[in-house]
N, C-alpha and C positions, 0 to 999 in steps of 0.2 A: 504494500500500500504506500501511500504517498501524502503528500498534504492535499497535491491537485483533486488527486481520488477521492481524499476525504470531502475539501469544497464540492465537486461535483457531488459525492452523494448528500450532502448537505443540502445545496439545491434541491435537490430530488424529492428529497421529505420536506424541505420548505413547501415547494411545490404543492404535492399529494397534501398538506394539513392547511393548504389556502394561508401561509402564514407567508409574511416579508421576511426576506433573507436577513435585513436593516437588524432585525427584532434580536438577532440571535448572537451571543458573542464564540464562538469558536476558540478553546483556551489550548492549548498547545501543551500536553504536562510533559516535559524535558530532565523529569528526576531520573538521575541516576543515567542519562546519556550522554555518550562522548558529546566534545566539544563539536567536534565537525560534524556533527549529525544537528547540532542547535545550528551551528552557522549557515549550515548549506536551507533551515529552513526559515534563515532569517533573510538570508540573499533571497530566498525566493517573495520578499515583502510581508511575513508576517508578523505581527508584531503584541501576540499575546498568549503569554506562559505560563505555566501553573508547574509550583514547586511546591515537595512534602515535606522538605527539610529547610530549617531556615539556615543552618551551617554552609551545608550546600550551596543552597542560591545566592550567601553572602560573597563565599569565594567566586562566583561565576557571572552574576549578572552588573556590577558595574563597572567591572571592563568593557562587558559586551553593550552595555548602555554609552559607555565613552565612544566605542568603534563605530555601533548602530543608529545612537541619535535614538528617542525616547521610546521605548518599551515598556508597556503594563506587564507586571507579573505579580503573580495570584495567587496565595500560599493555599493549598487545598490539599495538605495536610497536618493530622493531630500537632498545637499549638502546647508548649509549654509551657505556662506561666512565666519561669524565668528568664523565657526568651522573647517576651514579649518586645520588650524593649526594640529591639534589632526587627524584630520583624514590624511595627508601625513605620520605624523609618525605610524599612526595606523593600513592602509591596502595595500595592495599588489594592487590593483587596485580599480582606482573610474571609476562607468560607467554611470555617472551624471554629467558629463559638457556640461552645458546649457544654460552660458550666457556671457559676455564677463567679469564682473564682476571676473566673479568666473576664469577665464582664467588667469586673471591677476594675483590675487589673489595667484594660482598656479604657476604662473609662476616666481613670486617673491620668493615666498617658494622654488621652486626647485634650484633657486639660491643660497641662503642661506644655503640652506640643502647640496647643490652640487647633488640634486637626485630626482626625483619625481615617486610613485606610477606609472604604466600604467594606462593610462586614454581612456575611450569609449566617448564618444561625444552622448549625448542624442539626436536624431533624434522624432519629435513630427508627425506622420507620419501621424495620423490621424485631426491635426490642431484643434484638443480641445482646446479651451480658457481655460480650465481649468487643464489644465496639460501642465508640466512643458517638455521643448526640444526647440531646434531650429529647425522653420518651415522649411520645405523639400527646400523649393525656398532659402531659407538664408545658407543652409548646407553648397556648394562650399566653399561662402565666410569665415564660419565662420571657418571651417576646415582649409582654407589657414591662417587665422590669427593665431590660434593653432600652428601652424607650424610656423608660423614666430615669436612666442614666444619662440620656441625652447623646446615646450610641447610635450611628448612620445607620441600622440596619435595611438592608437593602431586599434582601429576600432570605430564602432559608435552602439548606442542601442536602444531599442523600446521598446514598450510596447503598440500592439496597442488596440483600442477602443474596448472595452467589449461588444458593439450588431454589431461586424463587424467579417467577417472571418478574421483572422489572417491573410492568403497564402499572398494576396495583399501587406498587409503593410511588411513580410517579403523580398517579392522581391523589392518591393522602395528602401528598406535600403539598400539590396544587390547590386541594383545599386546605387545609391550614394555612396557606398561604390570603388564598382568595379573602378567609373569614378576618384575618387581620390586614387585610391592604395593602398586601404584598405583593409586589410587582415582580421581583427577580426569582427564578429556577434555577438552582445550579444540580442540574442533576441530568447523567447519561455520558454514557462513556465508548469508547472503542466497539462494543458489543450489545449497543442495544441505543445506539443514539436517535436514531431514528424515530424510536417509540417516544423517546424525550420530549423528542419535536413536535410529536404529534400531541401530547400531553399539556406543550405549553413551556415546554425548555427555553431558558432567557441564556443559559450557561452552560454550555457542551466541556466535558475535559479527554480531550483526548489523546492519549500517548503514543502507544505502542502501533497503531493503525497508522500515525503519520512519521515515526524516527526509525520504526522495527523493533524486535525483541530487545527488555532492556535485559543487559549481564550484571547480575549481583557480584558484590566482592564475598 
């Protein structure tokens, strides 16, 4: 696959779900890929990334921001508390806020800073113990507290269960979305973007469909 491949089939479900292409931000996740697999897809004009590591994307994106001339990149993964710091200055949006800790945490910083990243609210759609979001029943609440910290939140994300269809847990999110006045989706990946789209995706993240397999160390 490719990046073109992916825009075209991007198209294709815009298309098919009568939605504007405009509507959709296509996020490029570049974790854990060589350099020349990011540059060859930056030469090709794109210019928006999504990092799981904030160590990572410190070492790598502001060189390539000095070389490139200005790139959004979008942390859309689990967010440390202690790393907050680094990562408000570092991305153009985080779509892992997930607990109240980290709300705060954020919300001091945007004080201080005068400014905060767009933030997505991790939605755990599927209520895996072992992945991280706040449960679908807790969402209202935790959204209105977000809000009454005076946090950008922009929409909410998912990521759901790997032996589950996707469609479901895209529309959960769309409603809880919908019922708090949430305009942003960040949900649908390499394997199921399409459905995203058709569900109402504002936020596609896709890796491995546009760099190729990534190699762990």
């Amino acid at each position: 696959m490719s990046l073109s491949a992916i825009q075209s089939r991007l198209l294709t479900a815009c298309q098919a779900a009568g939605r504007d292409p405009a509507t959709l931000t296509l996020i490029a996740v570049s974790k854990v890929q060589p350099l020349d697999r990011v540059r060859a897809v930056l030469d090709e004009g794109h210019r928006v990334f999504g990092e799981n590591y904030v160590q990572e994307a410190a070492g790598k994106w502001p060189d390539l921001r000095a070389e490139f001339g200005p790139v959004q990149v979008h942390m859309i993964g689990p967010l440390q508390t202690n790393k907050a710091k680094l990562a408000v200055d570092l991305f153009d949006a985080i779509h892992t806020l997930d607990r109240p800790s980290l709300a705060t945490k954020l919300a001091n910083l945007a004080q201080a800073r005068g400014g905060s990243p767009d933030l997505f609210i991790q939605i755990n759609t599927g209520e895996e113990p072992q992945k991280a979001g706040v449960l679908p029943g807790d969402a209202d609440a935790f959204i209105a507290e977000a809000r009454r910290l005076d946090l950008p939140v922009k929409g909410l994300m998912c990521i759901p269960p790997e032996d589950e269809p996707s469609p479901p847990h895209f529309a959960a999110l769309a409603a809880i979305a919908a019922r708090n006045g949430l305009a942003g989706l960040s949900m649908g990946m390499s394997s199921d973007f399409e459905a995203a789209i058709a569900a109402g995706a504002t936020h596609i993240r896709v890796g491995s469909a546009i760099f190729g397999a990534r190699t762990y160390a």
